[in-house]
C-alpha positions as a printed Julia matrix, in Angstrom:
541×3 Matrix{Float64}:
  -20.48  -35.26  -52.9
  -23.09  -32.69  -54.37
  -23.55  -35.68  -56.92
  -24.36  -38.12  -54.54
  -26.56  -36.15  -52.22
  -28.95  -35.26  -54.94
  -29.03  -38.55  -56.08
  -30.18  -40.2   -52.57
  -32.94  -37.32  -52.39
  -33.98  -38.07  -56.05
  -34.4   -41.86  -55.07
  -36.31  -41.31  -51.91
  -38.57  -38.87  -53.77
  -39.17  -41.61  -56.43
  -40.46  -44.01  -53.79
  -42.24  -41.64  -52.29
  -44.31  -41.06  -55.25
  -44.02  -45.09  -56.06
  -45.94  -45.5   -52.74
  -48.19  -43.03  -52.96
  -49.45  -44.84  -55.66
  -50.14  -47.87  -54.75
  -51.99  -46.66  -50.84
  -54.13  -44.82  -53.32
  -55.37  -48.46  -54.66
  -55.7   -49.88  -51.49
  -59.43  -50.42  -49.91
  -60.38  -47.88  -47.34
  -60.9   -49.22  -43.48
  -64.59  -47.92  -41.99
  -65.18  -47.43  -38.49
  -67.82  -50.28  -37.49
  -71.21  -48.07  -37.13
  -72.03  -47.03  -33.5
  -75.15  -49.23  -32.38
  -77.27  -46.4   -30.38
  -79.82  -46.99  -27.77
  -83.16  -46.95  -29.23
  -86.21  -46.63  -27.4
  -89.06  -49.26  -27.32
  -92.55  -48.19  -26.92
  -94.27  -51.16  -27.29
  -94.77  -51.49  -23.68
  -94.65  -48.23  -22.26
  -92.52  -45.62  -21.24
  -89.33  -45.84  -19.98
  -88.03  -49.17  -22.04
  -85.25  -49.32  -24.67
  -84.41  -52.11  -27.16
  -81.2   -54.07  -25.37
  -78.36  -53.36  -28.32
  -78.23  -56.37  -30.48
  -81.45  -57.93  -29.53
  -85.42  -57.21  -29.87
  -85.58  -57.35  -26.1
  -86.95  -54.35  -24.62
  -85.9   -53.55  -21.22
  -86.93  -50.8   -18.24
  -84.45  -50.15  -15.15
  -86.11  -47.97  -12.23
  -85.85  -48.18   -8.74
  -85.92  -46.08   -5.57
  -84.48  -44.72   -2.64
  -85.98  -43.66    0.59
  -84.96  -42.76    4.18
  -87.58  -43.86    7.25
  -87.98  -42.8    10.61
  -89.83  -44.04   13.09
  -91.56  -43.7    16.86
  -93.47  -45.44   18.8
  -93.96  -45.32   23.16
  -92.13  -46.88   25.21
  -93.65  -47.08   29.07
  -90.61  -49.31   29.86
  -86.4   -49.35   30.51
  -86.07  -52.98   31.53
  -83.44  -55.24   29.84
  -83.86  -54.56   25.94
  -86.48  -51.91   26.08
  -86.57  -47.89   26.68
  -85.92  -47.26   22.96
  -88.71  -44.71   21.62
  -86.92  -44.21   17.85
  -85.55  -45.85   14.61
  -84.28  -45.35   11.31
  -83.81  -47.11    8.15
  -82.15  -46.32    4.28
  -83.57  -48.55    2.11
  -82.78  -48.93   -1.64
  -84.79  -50.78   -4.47
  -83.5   -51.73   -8.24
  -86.19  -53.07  -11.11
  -84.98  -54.75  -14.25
  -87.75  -55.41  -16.48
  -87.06  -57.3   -19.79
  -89.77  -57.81  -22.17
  -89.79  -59.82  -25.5
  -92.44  -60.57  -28.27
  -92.39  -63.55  -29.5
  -95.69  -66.09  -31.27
  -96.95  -66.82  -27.78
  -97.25  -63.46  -26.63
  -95.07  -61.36  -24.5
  -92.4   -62.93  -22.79
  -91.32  -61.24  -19.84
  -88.75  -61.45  -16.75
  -88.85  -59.68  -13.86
  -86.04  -59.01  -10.91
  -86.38  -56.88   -7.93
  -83.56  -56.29   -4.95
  -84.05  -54.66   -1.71
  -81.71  -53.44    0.66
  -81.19  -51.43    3.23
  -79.59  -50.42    7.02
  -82.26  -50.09    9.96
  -81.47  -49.11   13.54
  -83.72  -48.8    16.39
  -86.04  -51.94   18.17
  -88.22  -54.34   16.35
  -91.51  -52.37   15.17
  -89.75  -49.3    14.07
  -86.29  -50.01   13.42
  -84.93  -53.22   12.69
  -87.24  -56.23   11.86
  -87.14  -59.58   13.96
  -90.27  -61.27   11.71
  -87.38  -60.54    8.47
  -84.3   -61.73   10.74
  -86.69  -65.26   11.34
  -86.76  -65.66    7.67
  -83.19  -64.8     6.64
  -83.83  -61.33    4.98
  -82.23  -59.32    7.54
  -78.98  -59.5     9.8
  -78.37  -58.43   13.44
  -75.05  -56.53   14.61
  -73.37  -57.93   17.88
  -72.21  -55.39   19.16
  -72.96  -54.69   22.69
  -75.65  -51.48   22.38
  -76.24  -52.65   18.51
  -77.35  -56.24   19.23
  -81.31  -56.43   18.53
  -80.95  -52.75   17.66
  -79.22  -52.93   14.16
  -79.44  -54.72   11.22
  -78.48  -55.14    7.53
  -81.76  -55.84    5.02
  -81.03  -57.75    2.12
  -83.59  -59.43   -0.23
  -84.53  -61.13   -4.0
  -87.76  -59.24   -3.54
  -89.02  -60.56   -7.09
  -87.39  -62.8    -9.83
  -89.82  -64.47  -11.82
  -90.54  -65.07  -15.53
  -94.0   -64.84  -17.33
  -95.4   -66.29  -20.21
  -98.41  -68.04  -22.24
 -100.17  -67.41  -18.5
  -97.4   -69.14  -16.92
  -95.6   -67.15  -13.69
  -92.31  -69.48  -12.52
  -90.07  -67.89  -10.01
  -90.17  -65.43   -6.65
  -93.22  -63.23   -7.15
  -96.0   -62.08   -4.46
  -98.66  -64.62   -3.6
 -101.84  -64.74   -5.72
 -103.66  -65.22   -2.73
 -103.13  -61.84   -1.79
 -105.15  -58.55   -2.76
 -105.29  -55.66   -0.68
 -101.65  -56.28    1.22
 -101.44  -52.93    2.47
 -100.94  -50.88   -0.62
 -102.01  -47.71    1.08
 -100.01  -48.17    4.29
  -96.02  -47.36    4.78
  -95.58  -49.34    8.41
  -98.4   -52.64    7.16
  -99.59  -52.63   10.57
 -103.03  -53.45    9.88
 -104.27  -57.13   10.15
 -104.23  -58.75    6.74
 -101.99  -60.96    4.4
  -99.03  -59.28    2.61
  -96.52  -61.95    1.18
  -94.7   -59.94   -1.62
  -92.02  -62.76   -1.98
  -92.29  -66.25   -1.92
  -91.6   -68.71   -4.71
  -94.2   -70.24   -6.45
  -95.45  -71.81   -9.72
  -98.58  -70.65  -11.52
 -101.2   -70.57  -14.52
 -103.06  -67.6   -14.91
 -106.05  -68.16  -17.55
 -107.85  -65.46  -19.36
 -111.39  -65.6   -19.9
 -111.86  -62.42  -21.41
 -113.61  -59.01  -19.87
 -111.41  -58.09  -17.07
 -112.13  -62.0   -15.98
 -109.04  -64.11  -15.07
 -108.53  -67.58  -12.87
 -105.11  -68.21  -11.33
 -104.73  -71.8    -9.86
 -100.89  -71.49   -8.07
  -98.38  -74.14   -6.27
  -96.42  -72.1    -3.59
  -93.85  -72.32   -0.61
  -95.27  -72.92    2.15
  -92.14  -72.12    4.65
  -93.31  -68.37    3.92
  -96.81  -69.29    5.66
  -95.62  -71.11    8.52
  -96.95  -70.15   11.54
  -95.26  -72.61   14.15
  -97.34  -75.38   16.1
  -97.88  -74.78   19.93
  -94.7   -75.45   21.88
  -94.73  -74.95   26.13
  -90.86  -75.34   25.53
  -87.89  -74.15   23.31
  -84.33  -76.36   23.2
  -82.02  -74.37   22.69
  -77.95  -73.51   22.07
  -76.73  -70.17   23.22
  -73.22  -69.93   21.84
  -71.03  -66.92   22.36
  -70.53  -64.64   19.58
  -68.32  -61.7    19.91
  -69.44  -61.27   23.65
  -73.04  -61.84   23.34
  -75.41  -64.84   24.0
  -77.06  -65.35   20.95
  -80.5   -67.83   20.79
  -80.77  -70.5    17.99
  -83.57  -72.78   18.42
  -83.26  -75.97   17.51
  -86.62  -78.18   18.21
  -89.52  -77.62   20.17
  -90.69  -80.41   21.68
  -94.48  -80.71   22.72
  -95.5   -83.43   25.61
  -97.76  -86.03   24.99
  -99.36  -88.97   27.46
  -97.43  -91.75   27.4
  -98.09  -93.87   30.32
 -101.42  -94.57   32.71
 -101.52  -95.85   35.96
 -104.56  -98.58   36.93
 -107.19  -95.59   37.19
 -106.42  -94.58   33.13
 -105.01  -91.31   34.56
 -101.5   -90.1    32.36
  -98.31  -90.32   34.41
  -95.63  -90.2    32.52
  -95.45  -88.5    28.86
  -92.72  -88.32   25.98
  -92.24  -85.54   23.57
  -93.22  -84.55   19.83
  -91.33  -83.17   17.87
  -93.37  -80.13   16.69
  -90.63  -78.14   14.11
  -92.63  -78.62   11.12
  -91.66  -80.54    8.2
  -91.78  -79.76    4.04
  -93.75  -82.2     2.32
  -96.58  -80.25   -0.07
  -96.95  -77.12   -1.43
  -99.88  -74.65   -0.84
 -101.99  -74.71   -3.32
 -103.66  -71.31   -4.08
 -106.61  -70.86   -6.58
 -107.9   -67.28   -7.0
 -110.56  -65.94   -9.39
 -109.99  -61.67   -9.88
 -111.93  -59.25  -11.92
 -110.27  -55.76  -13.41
 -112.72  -53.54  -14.58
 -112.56  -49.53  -15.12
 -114.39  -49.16  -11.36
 -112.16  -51.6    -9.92
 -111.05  -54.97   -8.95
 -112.84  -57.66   -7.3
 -111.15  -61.34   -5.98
 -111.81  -64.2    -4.39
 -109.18  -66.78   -3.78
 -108.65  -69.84   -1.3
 -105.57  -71.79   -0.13
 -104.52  -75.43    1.76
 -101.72  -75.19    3.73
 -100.1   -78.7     5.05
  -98.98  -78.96    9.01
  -96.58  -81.96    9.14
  -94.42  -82.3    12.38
  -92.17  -85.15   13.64
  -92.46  -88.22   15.6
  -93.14  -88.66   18.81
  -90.05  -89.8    21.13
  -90.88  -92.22   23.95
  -89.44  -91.83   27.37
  -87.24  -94.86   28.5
  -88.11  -97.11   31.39
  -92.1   -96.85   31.56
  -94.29  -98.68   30.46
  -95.5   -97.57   26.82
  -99.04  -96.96   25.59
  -99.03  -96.74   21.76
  -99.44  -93.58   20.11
 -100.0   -93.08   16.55
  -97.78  -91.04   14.88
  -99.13  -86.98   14.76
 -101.05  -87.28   11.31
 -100.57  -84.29    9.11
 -103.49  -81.83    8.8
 -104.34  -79.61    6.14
 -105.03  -76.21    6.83
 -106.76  -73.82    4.69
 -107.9   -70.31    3.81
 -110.25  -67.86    1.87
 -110.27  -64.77    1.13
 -112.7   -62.22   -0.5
 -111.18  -58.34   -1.57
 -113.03  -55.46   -3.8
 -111.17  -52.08   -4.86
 -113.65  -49.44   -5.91
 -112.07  -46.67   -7.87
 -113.34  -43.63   -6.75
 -112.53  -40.31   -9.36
 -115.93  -39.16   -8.88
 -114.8   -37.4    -5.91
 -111.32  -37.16   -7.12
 -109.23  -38.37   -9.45
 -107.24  -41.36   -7.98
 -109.33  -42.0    -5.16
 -109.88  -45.71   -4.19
 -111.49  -47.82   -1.02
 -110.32  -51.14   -0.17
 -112.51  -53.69    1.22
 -111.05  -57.11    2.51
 -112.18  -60.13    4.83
 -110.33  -63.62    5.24
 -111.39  -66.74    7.45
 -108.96  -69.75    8.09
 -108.27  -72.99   10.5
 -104.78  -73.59   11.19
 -103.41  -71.22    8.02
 -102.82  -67.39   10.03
 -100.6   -66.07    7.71
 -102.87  -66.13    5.17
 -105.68  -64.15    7.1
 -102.32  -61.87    8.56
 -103.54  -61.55   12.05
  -99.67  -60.99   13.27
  -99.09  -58.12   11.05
  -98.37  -55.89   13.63
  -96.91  -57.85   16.34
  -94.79  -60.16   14.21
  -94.59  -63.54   12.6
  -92.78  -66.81   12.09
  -93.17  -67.03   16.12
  -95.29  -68.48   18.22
  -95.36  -65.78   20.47
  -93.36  -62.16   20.64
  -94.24  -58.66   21.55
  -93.33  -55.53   19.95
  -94.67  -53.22   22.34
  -92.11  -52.61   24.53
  -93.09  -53.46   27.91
  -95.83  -55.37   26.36
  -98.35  -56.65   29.16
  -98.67  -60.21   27.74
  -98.07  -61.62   24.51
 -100.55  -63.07   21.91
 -100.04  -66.56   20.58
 -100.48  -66.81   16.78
  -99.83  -71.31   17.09
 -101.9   -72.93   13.76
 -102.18  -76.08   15.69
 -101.72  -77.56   19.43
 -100.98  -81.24   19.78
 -103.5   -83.24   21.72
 -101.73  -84.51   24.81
 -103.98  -87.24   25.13
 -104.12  -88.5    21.17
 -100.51  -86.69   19.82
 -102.72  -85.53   17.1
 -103.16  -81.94   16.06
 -105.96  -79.62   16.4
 -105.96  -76.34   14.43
 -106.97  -72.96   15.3
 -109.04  -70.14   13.98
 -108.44  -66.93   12.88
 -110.14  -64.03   10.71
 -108.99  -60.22   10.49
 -111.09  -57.7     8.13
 -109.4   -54.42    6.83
 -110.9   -51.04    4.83
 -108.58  -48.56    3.64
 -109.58  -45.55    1.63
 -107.01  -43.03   -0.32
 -108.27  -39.6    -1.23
 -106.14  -36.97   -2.91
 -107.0   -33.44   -1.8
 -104.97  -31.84   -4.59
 -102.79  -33.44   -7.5
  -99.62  -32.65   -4.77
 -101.62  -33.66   -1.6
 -103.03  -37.17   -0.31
 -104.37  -39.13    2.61
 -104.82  -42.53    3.64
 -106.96  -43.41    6.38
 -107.42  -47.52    7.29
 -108.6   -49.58    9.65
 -108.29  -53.71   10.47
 -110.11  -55.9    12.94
 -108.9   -59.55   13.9
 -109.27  -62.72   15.75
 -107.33  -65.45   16.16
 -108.91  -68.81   18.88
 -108.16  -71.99   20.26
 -110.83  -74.23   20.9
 -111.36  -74.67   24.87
 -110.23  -78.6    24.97
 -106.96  -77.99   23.09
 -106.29  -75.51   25.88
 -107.65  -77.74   28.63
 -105.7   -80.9    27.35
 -102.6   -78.36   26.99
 -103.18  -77.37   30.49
 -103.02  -81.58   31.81
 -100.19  -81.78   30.07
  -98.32  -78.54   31.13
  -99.51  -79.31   34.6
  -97.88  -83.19   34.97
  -94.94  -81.98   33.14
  -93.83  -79.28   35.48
  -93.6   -76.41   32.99
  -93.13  -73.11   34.18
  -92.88  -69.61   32.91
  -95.7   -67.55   30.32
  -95.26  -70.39   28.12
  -97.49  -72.64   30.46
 -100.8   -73.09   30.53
 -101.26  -74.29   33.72
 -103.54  -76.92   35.15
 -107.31  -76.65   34.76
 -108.89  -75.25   37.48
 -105.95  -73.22   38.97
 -105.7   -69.36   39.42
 -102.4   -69.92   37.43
 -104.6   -71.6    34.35
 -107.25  -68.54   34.9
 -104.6   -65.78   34.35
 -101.68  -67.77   31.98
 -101.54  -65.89   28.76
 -100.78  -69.21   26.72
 -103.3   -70.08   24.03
 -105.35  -67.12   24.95
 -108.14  -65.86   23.05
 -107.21  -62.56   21.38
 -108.04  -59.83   19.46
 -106.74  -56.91   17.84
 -107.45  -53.45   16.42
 -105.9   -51.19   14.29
 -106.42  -47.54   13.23
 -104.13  -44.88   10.96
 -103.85  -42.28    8.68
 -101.13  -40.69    6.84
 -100.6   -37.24    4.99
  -98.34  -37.31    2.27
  -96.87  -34.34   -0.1
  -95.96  -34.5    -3.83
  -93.99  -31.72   -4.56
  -92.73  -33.11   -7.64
  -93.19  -36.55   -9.78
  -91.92  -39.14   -8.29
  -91.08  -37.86   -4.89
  -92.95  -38.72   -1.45
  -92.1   -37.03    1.74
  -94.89  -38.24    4.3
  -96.41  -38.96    7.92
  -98.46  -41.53    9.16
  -99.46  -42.45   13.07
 -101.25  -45.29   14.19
 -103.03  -46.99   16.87
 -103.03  -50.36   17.63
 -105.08  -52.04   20.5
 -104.72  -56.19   22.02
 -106.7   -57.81   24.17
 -108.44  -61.2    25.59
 -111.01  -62.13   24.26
 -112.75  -63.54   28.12
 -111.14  -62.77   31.18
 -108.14  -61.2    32.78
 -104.28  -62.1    32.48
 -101.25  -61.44   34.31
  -99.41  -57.96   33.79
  -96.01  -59.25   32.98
  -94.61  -55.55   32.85
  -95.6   -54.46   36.78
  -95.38  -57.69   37.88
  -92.33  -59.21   35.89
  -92.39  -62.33   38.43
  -95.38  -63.27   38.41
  -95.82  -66.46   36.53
  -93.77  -68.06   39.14
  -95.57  -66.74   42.18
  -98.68  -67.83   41.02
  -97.43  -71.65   40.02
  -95.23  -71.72   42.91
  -95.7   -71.83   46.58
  -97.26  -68.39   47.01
 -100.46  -69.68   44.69
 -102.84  -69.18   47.48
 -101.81  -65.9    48.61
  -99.9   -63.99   45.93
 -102.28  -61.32   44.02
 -100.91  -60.6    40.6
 -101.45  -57.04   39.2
 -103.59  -58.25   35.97
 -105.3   -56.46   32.5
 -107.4   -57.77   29.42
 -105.87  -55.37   27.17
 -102.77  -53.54   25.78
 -102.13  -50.54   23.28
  -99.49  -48.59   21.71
  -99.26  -45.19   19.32
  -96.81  -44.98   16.51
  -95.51  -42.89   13.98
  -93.45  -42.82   10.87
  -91.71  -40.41    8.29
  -90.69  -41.4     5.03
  -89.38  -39.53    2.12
  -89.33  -41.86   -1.18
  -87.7   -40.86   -4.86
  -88.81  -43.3    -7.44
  -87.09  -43.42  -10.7
């Protein structure tokens, strides 16, 4: 037994040894090398070589937290809110590559964020209009609460070429100094567009760029909205689906209109805007000028049955257009970072691009964000002619100066200013008036027929103007972080004449069109203001 035990322990010690052997012949496995991060300064800090590639890439972002106020000298239905809030939250990825034709480069931003509170502190009706933002439904929520959500920026450069969701190159100043943009003046950071930027050396460039126009649409003059109101989780909730414009139709023996169909006035997508814009960058500054067309194209018009039918061409389409002049003067003689902008814009039937509804709102025809608001502005680019069912465009022009000064390296102010216009030519409102007047319309949205006490004091196509004034204070403590204050003012009024005070007298329209039109005495006022203020505290990373 001894015997065979130590002969067992003598094999396996053999083998042992055997095998030992032969693993000492045997290649040695390596751990595949750990690929680190490196950094890539070619273009500045904060980028890093993607592992695996030569493309360099930056992520940043930022967070911030808003608050708001602005008077309220009203608690009818919807108003009597003073205060709102808003998170927001912004991510960058920039990836950069170098290849033969220069750098190539892409670009994606995303917004987000949760406001409460009424439109012009809070939530945003002009970004619920275009998608970017969605209302709760809930009963004290609804109009009061929304969800933000937007492709800010996704674009790709290269060889001059920008293709993709970028801010308009017709655009300069857009209120880089301001947190609320209240003043008058164009500010489309995202629309998508196509573009060729050529260098001609010296700070000298030339940009020539096709863009969307839905993103400068500024809806054609409408005395009536068709609409469906279905029920959604308890609460009537407006989706308009054409606005239809009246137009003569039929004349009796005389040549006088009696009878009238309707045009179609929701405006159609057939061309681009086209944007050309010629900027210099020099060390005191930046100087631009830059131009735009901007197509109105609506639908036919729809006869009325049974009369007899005078021909009407169809509404032509009209192009309307913009321009633009900006400088930025660079100011570190009085202190290092100081600048002053300067900016003036002029167009027919193109607002958005001269951003006369900053404050108030846009992709409407007419809204008010004061609550309260004594009448309403109308921002239309174009009424149709009653009498021809062709369009006729209207003017606007705003003007802005904004100047930054830091008062320490921690401490800086903004104050700015804006002035702006926006017309209608006195037959479009005339014809309007015929038309409203054989038509029966009603309500603010007439104009009333010429002549009348009701077409005297109607706020429809009125003349405006508007003026804005602010200034903020804003601390530095460390890099990168913002905790500030502005307050503004903001003034509209007519332009000639008085108009009815819709917030004392919230029946008047229909006292003055109705029966009591020779008696009734409407409270009335050429102008309107408001105060707000906001808070913000910003981290960038």
């Amino acid at each position: 037994m001894k015997l065979l035990k130590g002969s067992l322990l003598g094999s396996a010690a053999a083998f042992a040894a055997v095998g030992a052997a032969h693993a000492a012949d045997l290649p040695i496995k390596k751990a595949a090398p750990i690929e680190y991060v490196r950094v890539c300064t070619a273009y500045g800090a904060g980028f890093f070589y993607i592992p695996g590639t030569d493309t360099c890439l930056r992520i940043s972002g930022r967070a911030r937290f808003e608050g708001g106020y602005m008077t309220s000298f009203s608690r009818g239905s919807g108003n009597g809110d003073t205060s709102g809030y808003q998170g927001r939250m912004r991510i960058n990825l920039d990836a950069r590559t170098q290849t033969a034709y220069g750098t190539l480069r892409a670009f994606v931003r995303l917004d987000a964020g949760a406001r409460t509170g009424y439109s012009g502190v809070g939530q945003s009706g002009t970004q619920q209009r275009i998608g970017q933002a969605y209302p709760g439904l809930g009963n004290d929520s609804f109009g009061r609460d929304s969800q933000f959500m937007n492709v800010d920026k996704a674009f790709i450069q290269f060889a001059g070429l920008t293709a993709g969701r970028a801010s308009s190159f017709f655009d300069f100043y857009a209120h880089d100094f301001e947190f609320a943009g209240a003043s008058a003046g164009s500010d489309v950071a995202s629309t998508n567009l196509l573009a060729y930027t050529a260098t001609v050396g010296n700070g000298l460039s030339a940009t020539i760029s096709v863009e969307d126009p839905i993103y400068r649409r500024t809806p054609i003059f409408s005395p009536y909205s068709v609409s469906v109101t279905p029920n959604v989780g308890g609460v009537a909730v407006l989706a308009v689906t054409n606005q239809p414009t009246p137009v003569f139709i039929t004349y009796n023996t005389r040549g006088l209109p009696t009878g009238y169909g309707y045009v179609d006035t929701i405006q159609r997508t057939r061309l681009p805007d086209f944007v050309g814009a010629i900027r210099l960058d020099q060390a005191w500054g930046s100087a631009q000028l830059s131009a735009a067309t901007h197509e109105l194209n609506v639908g036919n018009e729809s006869q009325a049955s049974g009369q007899p039918i005078r021909p009407i061409a169809h509404t032509r389409n009209t192009q309307g257009w913009a321009v633009q002049g900006g400088l930025k003067v660079n100011a570190p003689f009085i202190a290092p970072g100081d600048a002053l902008y300067l900016q003036g814009a002029y167009g027919e039937g193109a607002q958005l691009y001269t951003g006369y509804s900053a404050f108030t709102g846009s992709y409407t025809q007419t809204t008010a964000t004061i609550q309260g608001q004594k009448f309403n502005q109308f921002f239309a680019d174009a009424t149709v002619n009653p009498f021809t069912g062709q369009l006729q465009t209207s003017q606007s022009f705003t003007v802005v100066g904004s100047y930054l000064h830091y008062w320490t390296p921690e401490w800086r102010s903004a104050v700015f200013s804006s002035y702006g216009e926006q017309s209608f030519s006195q037959n479009a409102r005339a014809a309007q008036g015929v038309a409203s007047s054989l038509a029966n319309i009603g309500g603010s949205l007439a104009v009333g027929a010429p002549g009348t006490r009701f077409y005297n004091l109607s706020e429809a196509l009125r003349n405006t103007y508007e003026i804005v004034a602010g200034a903020s204070l804003i601390w530095s403590p460390v890099k990168d972080l913002d905790i500030g204050v502005e307050g503004y003012y903001t003034q509209i009024g007519v332009k000639n004449g008085r108009v009815i005070d819709k917030d004392k007298n919230p029946t008047a329209y229909s006292h003055v069109a109705g029966i009591n039109a020779g008696t009734y005495v409407p409270r009335t006022v050429t102008q309107d203001s408001v105060s707000s203020v906001r808070l913000r505290v910003q981290r960038d990373f």
